[in-house]
C-alpha positions in Angstrom: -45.0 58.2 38.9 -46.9 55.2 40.4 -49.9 57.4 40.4 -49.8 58.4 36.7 -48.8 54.5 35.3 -52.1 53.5 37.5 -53.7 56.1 34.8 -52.6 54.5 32.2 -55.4 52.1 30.4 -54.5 50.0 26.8 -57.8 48.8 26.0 -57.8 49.3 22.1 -55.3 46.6 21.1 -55.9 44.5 17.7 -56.4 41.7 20.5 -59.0 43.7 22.0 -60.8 44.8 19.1 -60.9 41.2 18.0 -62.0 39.7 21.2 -64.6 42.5 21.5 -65.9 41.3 18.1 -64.8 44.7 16.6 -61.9 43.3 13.7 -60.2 40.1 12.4 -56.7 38.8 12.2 -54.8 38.3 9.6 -54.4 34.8 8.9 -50.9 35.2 9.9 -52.1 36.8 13.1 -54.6 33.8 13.3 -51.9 31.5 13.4 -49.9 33.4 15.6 -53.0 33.4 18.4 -53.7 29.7 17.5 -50.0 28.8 18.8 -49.9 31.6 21.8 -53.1 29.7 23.0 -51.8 26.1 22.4 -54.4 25.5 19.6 -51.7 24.4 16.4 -53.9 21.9 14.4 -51.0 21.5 11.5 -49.7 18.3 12.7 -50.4 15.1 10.4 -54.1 14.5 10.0 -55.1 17.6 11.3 -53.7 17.2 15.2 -51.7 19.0 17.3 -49.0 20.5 17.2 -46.2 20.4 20.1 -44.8 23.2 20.7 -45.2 26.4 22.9 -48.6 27.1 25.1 -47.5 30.3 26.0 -50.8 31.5 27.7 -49.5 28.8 30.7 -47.5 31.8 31.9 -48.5 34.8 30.2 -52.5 34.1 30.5 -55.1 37.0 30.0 -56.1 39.7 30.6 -52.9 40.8 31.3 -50.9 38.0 29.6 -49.0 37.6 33.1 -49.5 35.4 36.3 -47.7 37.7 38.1 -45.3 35.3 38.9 -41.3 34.9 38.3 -39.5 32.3 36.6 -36.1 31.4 36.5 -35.4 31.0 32.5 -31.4 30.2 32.6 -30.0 33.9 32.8 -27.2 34.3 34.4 -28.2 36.9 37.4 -24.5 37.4 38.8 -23.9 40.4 36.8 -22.6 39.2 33.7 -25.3 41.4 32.4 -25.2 44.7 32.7 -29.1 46.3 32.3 -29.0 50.0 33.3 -32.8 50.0 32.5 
C-alpha cells in the first residue's frame, strides 16, 4: 500500500492551475485564498483583517508542516474513529 500512495501525484488542482498561471479564481475563491494566506484587506480603510492565517500551519506545497497540534479534542476515547 505504502508503495502505491508514493505513486500517487495531485498536481492538477484549481490551486495549481492558478499558480502555474493556467486559470483564475472565482472572486469567491479569490477571497477565500486572500484569507487562507492572511492577506483580508476589508477592514476599515482598506486594512487588515484579523482573523485566520491558516498557511502558519498548513503552508505549501503540501499545505502541512508536518507537525501535530493539540486543538482541544478530547483524545481519551470519547471519540470513537474506526477510520
Amino acid at each position: 500500500m505504502e508503495a502505491f500512495l508514493f505513486t500517487v501525484v495531485f498536481d492538477d488542482s484549481k490551486f495549481d492551475r492558478v499558480q502555474a498561471g493556467t486559470a483564475i479564481f472565482t472572486d469567491s475563491e479569490e477571497r477565500g485564498r486572500r484569507i487562507f494566506f492572511g492577506q483580508n484587506q476589508g477592514g476599515p480603510g482598506g486594512g487588515p483583517v484579523g482573523g485566520p492565517s491558516c498557511v502558519r500551519c498548513h503552508g505549501d506545497p503540501n499545505f502541512d508542516n508536518n507537525q501535530h497540534f493539540n486543538i482541544g479534542l478530547d483524545d481519551v476515547g470519547s471519540i470513537t474513529d474506526l477510520g
